[in-house]
N, CA, C, O and CB atoms as a CASP TS submission, in Angstrom:
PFRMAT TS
TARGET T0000
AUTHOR 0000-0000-0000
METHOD Language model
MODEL 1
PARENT N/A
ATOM      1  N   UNK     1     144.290 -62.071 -99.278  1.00  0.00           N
ATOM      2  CA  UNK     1     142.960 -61.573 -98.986  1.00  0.00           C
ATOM      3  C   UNK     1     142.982 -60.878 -97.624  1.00  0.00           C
ATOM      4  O   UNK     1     143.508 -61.419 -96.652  1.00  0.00           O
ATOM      5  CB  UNK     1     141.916 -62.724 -99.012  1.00  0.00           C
ATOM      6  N   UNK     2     142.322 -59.499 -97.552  1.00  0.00           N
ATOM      7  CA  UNK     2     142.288 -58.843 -96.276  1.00  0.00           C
ATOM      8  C   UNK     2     140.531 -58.909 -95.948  1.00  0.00           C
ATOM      9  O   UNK     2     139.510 -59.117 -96.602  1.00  0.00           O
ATOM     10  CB  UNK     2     143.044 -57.136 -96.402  1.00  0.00           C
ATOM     11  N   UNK     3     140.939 -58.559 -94.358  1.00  0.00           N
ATOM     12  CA  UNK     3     139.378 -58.679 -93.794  1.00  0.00           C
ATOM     13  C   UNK     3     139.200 -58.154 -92.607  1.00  0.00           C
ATOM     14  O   UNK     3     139.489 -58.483 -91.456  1.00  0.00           O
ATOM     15  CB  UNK     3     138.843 -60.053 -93.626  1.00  0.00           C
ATOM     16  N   UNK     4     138.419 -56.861 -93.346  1.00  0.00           N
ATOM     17  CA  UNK     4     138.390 -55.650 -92.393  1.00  0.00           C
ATOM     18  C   UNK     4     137.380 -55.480 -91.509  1.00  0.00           C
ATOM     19  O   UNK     4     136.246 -55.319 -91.958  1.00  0.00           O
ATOM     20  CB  UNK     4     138.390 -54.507 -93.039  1.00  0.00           C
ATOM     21  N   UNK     5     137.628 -55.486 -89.950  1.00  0.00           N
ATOM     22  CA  UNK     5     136.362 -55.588 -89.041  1.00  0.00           C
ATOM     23  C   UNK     5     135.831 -54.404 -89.320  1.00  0.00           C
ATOM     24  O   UNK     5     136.519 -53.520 -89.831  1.00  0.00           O
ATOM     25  CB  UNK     5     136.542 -55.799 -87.467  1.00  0.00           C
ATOM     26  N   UNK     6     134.521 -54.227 -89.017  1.00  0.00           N
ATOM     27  CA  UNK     6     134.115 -52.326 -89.155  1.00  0.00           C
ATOM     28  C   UNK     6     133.820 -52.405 -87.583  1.00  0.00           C
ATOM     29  O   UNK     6     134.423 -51.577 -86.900  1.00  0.00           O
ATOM     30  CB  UNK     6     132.307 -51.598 -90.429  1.00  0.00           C
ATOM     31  N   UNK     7     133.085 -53.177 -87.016  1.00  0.00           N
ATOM     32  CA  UNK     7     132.237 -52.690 -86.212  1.00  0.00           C
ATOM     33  C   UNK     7     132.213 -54.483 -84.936  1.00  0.00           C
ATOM     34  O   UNK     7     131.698 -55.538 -85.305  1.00  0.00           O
ATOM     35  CB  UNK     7     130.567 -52.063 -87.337  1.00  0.00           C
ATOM     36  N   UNK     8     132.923 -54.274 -83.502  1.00  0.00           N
ATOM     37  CA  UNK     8     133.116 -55.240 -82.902  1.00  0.00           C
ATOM     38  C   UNK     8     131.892 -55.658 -81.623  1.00  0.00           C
ATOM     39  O   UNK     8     131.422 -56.753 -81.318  1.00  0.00           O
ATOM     40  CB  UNK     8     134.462 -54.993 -82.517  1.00  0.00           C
ATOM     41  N   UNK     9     131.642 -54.283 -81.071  1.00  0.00           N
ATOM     42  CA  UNK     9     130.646 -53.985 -80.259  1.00  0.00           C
ATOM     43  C   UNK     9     129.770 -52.577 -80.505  1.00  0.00           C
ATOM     44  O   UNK     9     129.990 -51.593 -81.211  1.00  0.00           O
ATOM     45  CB  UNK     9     131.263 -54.019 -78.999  1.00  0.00           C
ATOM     46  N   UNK    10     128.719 -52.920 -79.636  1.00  0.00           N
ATOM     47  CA  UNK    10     128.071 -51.819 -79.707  1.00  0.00           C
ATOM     48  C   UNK    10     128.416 -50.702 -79.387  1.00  0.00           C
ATOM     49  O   UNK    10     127.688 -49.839 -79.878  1.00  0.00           O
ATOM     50  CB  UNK    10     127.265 -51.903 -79.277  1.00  0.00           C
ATOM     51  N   UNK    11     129.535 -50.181 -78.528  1.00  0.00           N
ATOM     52  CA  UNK    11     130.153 -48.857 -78.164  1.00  0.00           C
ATOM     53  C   UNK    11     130.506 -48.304 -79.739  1.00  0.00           C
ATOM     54  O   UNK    11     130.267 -47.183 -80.188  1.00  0.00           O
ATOM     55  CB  UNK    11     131.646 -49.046 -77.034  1.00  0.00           C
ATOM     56  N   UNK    12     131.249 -49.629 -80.532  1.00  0.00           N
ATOM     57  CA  UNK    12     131.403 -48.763 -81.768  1.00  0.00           C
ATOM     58  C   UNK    12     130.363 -48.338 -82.614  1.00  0.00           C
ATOM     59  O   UNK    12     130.815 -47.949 -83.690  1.00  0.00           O
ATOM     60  CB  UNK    12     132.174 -49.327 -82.576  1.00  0.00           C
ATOM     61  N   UNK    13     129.285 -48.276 -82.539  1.00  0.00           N
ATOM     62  CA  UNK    13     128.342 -47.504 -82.664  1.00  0.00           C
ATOM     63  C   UNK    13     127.680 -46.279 -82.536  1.00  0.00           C
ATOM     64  O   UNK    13     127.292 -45.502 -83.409  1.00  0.00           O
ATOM     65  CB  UNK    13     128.018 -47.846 -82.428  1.00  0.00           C
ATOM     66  N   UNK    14     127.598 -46.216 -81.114  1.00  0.00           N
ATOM     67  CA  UNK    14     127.811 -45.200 -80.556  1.00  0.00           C
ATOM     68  C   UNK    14     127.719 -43.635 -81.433  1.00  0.00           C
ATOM     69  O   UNK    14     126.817 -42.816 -81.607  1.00  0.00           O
ATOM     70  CB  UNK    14     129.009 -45.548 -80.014  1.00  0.00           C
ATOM     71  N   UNK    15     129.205 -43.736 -81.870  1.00  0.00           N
ATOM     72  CA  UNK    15     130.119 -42.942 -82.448  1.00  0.00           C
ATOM     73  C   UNK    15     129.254 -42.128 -83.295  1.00  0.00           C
ATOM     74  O   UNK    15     129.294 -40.900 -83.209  1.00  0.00           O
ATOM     75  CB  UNK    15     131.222 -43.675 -83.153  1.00  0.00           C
ATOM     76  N   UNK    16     128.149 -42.977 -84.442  1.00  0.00           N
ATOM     77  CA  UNK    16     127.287 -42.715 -84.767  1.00  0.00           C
ATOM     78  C   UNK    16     125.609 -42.453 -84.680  1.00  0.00           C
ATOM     79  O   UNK    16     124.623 -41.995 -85.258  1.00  0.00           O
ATOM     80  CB  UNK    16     127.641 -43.069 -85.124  1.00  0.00           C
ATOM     81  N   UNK    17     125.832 -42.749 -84.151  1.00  0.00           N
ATOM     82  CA  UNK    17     124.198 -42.568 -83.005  1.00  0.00           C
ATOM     83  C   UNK    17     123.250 -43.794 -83.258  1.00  0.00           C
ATOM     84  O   UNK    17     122.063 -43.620 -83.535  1.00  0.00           O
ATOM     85  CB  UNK    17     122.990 -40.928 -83.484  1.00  0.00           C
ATOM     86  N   UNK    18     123.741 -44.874 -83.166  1.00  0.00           N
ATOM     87  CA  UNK    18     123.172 -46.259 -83.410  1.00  0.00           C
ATOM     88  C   UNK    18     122.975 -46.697 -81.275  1.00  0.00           C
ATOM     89  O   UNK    18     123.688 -47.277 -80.457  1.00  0.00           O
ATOM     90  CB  UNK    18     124.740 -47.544 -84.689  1.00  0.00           C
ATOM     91  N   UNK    19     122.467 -46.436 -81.256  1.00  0.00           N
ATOM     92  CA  UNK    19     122.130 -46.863 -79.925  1.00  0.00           C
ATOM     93  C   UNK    19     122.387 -46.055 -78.954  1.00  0.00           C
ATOM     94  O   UNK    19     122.775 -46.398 -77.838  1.00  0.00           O
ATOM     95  CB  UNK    19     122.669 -47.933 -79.599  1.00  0.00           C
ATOM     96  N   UNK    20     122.158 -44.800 -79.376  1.00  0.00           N
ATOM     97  CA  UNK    20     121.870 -43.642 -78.404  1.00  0.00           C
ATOM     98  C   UNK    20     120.704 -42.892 -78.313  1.00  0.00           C
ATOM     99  O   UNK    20     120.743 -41.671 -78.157  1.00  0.00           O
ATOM    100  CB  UNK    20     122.701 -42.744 -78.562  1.00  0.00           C
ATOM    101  N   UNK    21     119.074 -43.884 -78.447  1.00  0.00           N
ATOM    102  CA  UNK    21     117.896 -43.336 -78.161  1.00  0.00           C
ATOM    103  C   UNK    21     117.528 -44.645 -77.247  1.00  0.00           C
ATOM    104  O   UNK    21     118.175 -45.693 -77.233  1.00  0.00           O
ATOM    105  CB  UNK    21     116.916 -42.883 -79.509  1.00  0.00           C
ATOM    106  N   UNK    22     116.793 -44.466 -76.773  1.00  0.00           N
ATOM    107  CA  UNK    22     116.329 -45.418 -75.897  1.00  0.00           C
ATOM    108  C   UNK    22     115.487 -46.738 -76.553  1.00  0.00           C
ATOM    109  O   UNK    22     115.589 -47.935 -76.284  1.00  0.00           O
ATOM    110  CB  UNK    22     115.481 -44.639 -74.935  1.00  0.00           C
ATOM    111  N   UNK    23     114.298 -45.773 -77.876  1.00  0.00           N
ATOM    112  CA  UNK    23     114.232 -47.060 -78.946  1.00  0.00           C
ATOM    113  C   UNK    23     114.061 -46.501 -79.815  1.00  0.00           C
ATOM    114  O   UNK    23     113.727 -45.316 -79.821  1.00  0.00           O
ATOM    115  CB  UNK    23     113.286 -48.167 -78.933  1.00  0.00           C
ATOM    116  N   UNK    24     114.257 -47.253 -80.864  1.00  0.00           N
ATOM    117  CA  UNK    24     114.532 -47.095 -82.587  1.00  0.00           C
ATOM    118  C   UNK    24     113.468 -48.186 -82.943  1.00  0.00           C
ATOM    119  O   UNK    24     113.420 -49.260 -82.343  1.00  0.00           O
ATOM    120  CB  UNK    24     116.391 -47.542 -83.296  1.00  0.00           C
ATOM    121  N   UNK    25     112.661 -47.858 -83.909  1.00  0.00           N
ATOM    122  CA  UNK    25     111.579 -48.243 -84.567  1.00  0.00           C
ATOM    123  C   UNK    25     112.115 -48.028 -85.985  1.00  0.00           C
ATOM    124  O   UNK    25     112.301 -46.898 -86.438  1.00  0.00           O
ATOM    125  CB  UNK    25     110.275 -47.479 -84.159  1.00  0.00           C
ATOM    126  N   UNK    26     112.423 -49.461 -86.856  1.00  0.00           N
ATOM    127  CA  UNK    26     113.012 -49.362 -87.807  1.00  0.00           C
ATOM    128  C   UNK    26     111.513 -49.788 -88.748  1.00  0.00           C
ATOM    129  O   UNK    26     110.533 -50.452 -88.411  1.00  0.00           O
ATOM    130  CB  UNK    26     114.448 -50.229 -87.778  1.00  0.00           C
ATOM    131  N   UNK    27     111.836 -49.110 -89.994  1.00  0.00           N
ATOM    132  CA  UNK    27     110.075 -49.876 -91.309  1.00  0.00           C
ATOM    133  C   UNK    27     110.923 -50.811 -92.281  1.00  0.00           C
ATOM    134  O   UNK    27     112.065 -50.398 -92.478  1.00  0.00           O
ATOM    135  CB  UNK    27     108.901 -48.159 -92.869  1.00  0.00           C
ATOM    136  N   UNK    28     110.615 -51.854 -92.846  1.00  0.00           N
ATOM    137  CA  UNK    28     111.381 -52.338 -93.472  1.00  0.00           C
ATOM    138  C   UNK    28     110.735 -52.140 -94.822  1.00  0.00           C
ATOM    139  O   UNK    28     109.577 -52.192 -95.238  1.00  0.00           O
ATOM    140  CB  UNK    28     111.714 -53.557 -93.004  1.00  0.00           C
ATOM    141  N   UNK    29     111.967 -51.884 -95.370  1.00  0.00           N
ATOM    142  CA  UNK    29     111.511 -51.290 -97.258  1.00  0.00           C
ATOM    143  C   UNK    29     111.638 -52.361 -97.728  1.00  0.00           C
ATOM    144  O   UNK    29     110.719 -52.741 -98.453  1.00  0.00           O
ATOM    145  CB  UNK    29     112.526 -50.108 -98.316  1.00  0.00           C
ATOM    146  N   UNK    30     112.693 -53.185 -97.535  1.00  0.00           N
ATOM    147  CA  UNK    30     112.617 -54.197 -98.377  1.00  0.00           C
ATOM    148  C   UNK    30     113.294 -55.343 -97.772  1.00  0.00           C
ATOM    149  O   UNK    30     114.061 -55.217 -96.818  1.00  0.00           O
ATOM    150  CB  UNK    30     113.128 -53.848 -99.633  1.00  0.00           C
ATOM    151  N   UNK    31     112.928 -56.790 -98.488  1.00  0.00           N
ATOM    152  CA  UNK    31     113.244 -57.762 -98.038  1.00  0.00           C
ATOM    153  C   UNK    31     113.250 -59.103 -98.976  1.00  0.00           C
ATOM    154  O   UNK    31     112.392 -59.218 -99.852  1.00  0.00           O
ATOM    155  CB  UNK    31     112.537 -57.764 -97.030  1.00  0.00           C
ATOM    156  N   UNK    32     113.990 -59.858 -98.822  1.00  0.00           N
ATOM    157  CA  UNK    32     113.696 -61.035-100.127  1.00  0.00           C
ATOM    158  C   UNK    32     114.609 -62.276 -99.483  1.00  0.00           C
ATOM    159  O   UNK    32     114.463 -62.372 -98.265  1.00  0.00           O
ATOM    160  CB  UNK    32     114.421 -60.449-102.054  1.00  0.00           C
ATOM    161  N   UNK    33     115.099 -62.795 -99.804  1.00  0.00           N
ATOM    162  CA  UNK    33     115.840 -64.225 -99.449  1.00  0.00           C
ATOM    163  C   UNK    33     117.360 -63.765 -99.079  1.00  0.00           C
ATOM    164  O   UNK    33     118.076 -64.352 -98.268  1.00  0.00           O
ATOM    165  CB  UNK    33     115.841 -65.439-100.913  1.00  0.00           C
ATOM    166  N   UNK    34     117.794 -62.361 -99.986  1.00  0.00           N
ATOM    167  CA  UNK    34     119.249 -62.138-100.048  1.00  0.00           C
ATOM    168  C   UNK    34     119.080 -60.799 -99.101  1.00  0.00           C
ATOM    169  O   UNK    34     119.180 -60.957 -97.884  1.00  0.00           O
ATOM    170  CB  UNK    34     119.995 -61.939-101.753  1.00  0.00           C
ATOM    171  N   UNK    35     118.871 -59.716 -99.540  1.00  0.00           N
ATOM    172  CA  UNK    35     118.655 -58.726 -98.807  1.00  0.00           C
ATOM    173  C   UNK    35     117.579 -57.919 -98.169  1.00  0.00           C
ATOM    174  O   UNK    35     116.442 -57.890 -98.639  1.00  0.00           O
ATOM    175  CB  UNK    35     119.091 -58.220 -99.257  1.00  0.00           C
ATOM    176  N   UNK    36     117.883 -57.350 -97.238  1.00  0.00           N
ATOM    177  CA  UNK    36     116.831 -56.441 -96.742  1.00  0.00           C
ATOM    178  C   UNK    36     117.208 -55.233 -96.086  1.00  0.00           C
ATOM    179  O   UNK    36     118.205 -55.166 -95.367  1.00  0.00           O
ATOM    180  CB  UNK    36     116.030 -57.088 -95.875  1.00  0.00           C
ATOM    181  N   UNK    37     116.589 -54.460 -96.268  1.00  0.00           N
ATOM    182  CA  UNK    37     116.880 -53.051 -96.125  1.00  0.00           C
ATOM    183  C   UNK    37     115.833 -52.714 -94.964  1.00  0.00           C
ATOM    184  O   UNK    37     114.707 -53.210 -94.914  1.00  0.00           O
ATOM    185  CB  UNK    37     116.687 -52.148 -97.588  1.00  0.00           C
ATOM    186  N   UNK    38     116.408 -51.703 -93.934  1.00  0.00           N
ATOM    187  CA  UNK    38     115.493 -51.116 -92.893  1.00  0.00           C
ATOM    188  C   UNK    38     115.796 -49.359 -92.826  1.00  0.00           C
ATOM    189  O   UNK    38     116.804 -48.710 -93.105  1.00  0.00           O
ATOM    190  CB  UNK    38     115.852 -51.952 -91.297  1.00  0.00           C
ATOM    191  N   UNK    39     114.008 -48.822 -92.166  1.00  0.00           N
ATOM    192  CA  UNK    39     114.604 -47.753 -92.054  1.00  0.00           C
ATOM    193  C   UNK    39     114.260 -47.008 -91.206  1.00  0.00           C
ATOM    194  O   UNK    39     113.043 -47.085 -91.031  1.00  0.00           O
ATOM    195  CB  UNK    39     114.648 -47.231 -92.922  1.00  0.00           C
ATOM    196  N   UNK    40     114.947 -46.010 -90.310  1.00  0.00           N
ATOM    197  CA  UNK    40     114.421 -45.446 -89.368  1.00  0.00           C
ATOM    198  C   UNK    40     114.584 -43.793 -89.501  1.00  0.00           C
ATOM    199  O   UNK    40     115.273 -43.138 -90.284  1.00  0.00           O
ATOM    200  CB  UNK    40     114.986 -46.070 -88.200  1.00  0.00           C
ATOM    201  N   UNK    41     113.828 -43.436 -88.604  1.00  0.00           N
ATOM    202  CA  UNK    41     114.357 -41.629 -88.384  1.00  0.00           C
ATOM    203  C   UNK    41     115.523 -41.155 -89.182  1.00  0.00           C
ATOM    204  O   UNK    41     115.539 -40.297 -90.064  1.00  0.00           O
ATOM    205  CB  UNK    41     114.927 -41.255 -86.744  1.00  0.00           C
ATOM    206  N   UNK    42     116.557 -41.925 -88.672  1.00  0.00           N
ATOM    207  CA  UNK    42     117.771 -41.459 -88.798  1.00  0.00           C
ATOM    208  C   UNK    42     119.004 -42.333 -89.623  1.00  0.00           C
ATOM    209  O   UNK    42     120.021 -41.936 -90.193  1.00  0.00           O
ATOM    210  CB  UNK    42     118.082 -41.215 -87.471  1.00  0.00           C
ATOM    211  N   UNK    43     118.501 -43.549 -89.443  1.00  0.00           N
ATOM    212  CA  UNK    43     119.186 -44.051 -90.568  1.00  0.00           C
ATOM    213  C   UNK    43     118.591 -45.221 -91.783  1.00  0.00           C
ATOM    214  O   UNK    43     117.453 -45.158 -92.248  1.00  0.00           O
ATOM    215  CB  UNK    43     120.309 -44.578 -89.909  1.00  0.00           C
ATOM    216  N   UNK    44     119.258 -45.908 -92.034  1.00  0.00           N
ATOM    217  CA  UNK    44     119.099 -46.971 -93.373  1.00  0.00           C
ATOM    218  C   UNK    44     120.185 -47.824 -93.024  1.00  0.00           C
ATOM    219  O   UNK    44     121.376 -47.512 -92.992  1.00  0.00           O
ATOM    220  CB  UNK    44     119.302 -46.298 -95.074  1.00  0.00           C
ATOM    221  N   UNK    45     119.700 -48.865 -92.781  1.00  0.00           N
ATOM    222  CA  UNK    45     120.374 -50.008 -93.160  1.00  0.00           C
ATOM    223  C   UNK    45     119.861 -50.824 -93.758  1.00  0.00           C
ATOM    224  O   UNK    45     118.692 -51.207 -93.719  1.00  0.00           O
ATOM    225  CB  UNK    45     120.816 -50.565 -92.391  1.00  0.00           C
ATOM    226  N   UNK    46     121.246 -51.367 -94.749  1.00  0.00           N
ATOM    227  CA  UNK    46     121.007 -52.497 -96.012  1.00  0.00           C
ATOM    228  C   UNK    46     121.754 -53.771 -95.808  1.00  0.00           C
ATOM    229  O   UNK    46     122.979 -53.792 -95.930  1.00  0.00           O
ATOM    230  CB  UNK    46     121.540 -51.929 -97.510  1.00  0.00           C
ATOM    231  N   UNK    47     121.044 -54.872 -95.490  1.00  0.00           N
ATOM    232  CA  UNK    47     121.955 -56.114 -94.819  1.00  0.00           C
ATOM    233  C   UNK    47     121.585 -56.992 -95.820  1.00  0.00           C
ATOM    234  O   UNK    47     120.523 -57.190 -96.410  1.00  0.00           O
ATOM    235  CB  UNK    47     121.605 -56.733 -93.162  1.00  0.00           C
ATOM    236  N   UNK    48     123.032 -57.624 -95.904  1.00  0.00           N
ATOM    237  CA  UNK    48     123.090 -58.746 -97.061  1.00  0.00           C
ATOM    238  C   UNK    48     123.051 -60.352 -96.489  1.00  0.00           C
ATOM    239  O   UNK    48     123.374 -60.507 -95.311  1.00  0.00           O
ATOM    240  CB  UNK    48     124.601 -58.521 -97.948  1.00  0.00           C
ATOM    241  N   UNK    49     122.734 -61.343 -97.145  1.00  0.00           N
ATOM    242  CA  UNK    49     122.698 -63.043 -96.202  1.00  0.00           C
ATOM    243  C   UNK    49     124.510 -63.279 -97.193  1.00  0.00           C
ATOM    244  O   UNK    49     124.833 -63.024 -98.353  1.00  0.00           O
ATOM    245  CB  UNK    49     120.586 -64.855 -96.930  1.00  0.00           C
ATOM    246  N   UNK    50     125.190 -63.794 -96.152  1.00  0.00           N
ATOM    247  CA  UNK    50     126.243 -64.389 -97.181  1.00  0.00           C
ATOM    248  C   UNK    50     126.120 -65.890 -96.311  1.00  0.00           C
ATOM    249  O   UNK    50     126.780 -66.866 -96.669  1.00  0.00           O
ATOM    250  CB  UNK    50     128.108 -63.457 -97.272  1.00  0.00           C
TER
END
């Protein structure tokens, strides 16, 4: 079994413009016990509970 870091600190972010406005105001589309999804200007994120 392999297990691939993506992302260690916030610099690696960066890269993508995840913490290069001063603030981000995310809406949340969705949400339930397992997942939830957020969304902003510029991006989407979809986070899972494991």
């Amino acid at each position: 079994m392999t297990t691939r870091q993506l992302v260690s600190t916030i610099d690696g972010l960066r890269h993508y413009g995840i913490n290069s406005q001063s603030e981000t105001k995310f809406q949340i589309i969705h949400c339930d016990g397992k997942t939830m999804t957020l969304q902003s200007d510029y991006a989407r994120l979809e986070l899972k509970k494991f």
